[in-house]
N, C-alpha and C positions, 0 to 999 in steps of 0.2 A: 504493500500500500504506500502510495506517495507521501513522505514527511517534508516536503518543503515546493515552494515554484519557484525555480530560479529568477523570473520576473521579479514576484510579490517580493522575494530577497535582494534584488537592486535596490528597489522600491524602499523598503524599509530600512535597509543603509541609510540611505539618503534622508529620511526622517528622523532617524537617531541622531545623525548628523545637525539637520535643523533643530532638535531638541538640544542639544548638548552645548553649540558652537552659538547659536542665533537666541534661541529660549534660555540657554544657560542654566538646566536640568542637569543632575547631580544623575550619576549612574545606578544608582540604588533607586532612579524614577525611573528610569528609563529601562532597567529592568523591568519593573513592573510591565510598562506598557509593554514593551517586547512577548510579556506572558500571555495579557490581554490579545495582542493579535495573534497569538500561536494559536490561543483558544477558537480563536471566530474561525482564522484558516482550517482546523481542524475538523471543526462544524461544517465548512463549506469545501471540505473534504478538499482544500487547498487551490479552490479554482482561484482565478487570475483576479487582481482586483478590477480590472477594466471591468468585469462579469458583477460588478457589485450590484444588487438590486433590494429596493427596499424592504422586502419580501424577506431577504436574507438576515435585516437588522431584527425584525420582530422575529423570526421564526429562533433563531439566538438567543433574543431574550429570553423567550419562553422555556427556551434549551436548558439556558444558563441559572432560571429557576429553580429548575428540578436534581440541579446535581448536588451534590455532598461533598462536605471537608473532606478531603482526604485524611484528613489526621482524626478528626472525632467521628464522620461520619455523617454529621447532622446536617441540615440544608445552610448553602453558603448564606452569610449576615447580608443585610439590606445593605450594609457598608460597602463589603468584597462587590455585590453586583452592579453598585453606582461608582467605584470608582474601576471597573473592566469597562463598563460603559461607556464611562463617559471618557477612557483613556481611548476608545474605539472613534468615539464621534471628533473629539479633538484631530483623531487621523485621519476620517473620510473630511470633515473642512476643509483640514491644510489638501489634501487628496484631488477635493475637488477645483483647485486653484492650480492646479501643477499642467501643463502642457502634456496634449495626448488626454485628459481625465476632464475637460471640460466638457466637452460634452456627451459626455458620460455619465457623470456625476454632479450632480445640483447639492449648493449649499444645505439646501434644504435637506436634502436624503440625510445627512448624517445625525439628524432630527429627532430621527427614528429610533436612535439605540436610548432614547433619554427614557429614564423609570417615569412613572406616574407622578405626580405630585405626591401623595400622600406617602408613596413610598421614597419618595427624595426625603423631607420632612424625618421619617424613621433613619432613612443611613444618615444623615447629617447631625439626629439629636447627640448631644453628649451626655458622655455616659461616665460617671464617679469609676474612678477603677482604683481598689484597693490597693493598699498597700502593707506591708510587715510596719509590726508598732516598735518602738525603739528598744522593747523589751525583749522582742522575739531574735532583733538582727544583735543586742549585747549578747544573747543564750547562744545564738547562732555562732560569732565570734570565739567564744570559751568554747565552746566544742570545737575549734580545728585547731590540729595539731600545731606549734611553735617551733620544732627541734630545725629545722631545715631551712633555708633559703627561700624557695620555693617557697613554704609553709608559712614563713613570715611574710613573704612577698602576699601572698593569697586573703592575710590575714588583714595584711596593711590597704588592700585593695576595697574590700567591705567597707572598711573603718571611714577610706578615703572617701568613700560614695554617699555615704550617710552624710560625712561633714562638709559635705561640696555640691551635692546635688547634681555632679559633673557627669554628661551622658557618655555610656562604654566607648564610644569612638575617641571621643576626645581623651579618654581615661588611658587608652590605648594606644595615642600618640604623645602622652604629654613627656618633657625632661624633666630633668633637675633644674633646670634652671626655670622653671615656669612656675613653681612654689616657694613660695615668703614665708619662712614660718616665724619670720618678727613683727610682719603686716598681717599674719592669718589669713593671705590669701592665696590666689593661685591666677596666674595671667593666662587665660586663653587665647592666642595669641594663632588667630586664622593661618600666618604665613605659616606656621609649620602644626599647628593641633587641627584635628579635623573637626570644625565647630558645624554647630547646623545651619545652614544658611550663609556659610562662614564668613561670620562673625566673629571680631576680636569684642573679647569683655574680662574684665575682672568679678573673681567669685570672692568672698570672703566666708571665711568658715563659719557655718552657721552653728548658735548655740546649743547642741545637743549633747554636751557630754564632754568635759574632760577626758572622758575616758577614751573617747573615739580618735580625740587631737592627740593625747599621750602614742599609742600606736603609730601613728600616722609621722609623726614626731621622729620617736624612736629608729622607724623602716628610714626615713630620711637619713639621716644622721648615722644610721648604719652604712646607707650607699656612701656618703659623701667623705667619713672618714676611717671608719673600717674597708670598704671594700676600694676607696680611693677612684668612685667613679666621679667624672667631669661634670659641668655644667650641662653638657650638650648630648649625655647620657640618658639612656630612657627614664621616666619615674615607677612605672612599673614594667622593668625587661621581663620579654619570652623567655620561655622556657630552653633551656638548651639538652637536644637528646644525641645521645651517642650508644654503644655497644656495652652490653651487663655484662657478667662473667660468663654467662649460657651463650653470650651471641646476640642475643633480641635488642631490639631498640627500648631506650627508657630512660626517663626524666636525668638528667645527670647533673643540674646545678641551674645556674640562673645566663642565658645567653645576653652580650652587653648591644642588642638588637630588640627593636621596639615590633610588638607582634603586629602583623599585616594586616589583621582587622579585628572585632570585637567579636569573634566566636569564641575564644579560647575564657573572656572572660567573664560567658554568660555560662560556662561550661563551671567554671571554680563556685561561682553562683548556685546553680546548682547542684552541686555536690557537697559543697558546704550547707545547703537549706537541709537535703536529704539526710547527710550525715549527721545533723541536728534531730534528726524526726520530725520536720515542719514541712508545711507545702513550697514549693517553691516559688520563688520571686523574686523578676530577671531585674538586673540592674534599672532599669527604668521605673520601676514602681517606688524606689528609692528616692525619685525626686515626688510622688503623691503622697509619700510618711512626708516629706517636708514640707510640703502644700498644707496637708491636712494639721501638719505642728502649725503653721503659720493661719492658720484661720482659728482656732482654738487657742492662740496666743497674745495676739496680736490684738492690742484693743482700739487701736486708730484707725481708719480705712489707710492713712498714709503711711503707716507699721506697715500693713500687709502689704500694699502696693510695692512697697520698699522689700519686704521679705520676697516678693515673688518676682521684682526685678532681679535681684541678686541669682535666681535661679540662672537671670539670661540678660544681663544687659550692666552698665557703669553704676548704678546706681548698688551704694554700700548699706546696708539693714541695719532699720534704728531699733529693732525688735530686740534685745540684747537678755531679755533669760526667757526661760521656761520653766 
């Protein structure tokens, strides 16, 4: 069975392209859309997109109703089908503007993959998304092991997440040199940390704990005069693996190389929730413990605005206990 049209694959270069170069679309979008149009091709068993008809965009949706997560099983959220959609109608627009597809395809046609109102309205509402209370991530902390590099590095990682709100990408590129620990801050600094949007901003450690700063403290101060790394050294380095005594590959110390993206550190995340006996909860819910500290703490609306700038922007938090 045909998995691709060499046509539709010109075609979609050339879009990712406009995406990327012109829209200035971060690759982790542009994935997505890429998924979105495998899916519709899939459906229209890969015919050519000159072949687009409207027929096509409804018969899809209705397609795209009925399928299931693959990981739970359950029917995809009103979210997953408004944002395949509308990454689809984004593409027949630009589509129908490109020479050879004019008159082919009318602005209008790509009209057709938009949900109902009431169903926009559902993928769009927001939704509270839990998070670990500050009591679960200290228990969580005391149950992982200390003796190791590695162990410390993993342990200093939590610590740092709670006290910084800072999301795993950024976590993942930061240095030594992008933490103050006489300002209790941390420079996010777009030319080299991977911010969202990147943007450069300062975080300042938010008040939840001596206990979480002391770690975080200690893991610095271990890289910078015990193990004698630089400035320009990672704040939390990959893992470096090599050969055991049997031969196999396995964890062998701390590599002085910042990890390539944020999978390894949603991985310590859960393993550390697991190994505590709690459910898990990936780096990101770590910034809604601190939303939800800063709405229960916070008694000025300019407190809060200030706490939750701090999450992402210049602005330093007047919020100062809990």
């Amino acid at each position: 069975m045909t998995k691709t049209n060499a046509r539709n694959e010109r075609i979609k270069r050339d879009y990712f392209s406009y995406m990327r170069e012109a829209r200035r679309y971060s690759d982790a979008s542009i994935d997505g859309v890429a998924k979105a149009l495998h899916r519709f091709e899939t459906y229209t068993r890969f015919k050519e997109f000159k072949a687009f008809h409207i027929s096509q965009a409804v018969g899809f949706k209705n397609h795209l109703a009925k399928q299931g997560n693959e990981r739970t099983g359950q029917p995809l959220s009103k979210a997953t089908l408004y944002s395949t959609l509308n990454a689809l109608r984004n593409f027949f627009h630009w589509l129908a503007g490109r020479p050879g597809f004019r008159s082919r395809i009318a602005y209008a046609d790509a009209e057709y993959f938009n949900l109902s109102r009431k169903e926009t309205r559902i993928a769009k509402a927001t939704q509270e998304r839990p998070g670990p209370t500050l009591e679960q991530i200290r228990h969580v902390i005391r149950q992982m092991p200390n003796q190791s590099d590695i162990n410390r590095r993993n342990r200093a990682l939590l610590a740092f997440a709670i006290l910084t709100g800072a999301r795993d990408g950024a976590i993942a590129s930061l240095k030594l040199k992008h933490i103050d620990l006489i300002e209790n801050k941390v420079v996010q600094d777009a030319r080299e940390v991977k911010t969202k949007f990147s943007k450069t901003f300062t975080t300042y450690f938010f008040p939840v704990g001596n206990d979480f700063r002391e770690i975080v403290v200690n893991w610095v101060t271990y890289l910078r005069e015990e193990k004698l790394w630089g400035l320009n050294d990672p704040l939390f380095p990959s893992t470096n693996v090599g050969l055991d005594h049997e031969g196999g590959f396995a964890a062998t110390g701390l590599s002085r190389t910042h990890w390539s993206g944020a999978g390894p550190i949603r991985k310590i995340f859960l393993d550390a929730f697991s190994n505590a006996g709690l459910p898990y909860f990936n780096p990101h819910s770590f910034r809604n413990t601190l939303v939800l500290i800063g709405e229960n703490t916070c008694e000025k609306v300019e407190d809060f605005k200030a706490w939750s700038q701090n999450l992402g922007s210049y602005a330093r938090i007047w919020c100062l206990s809990i």
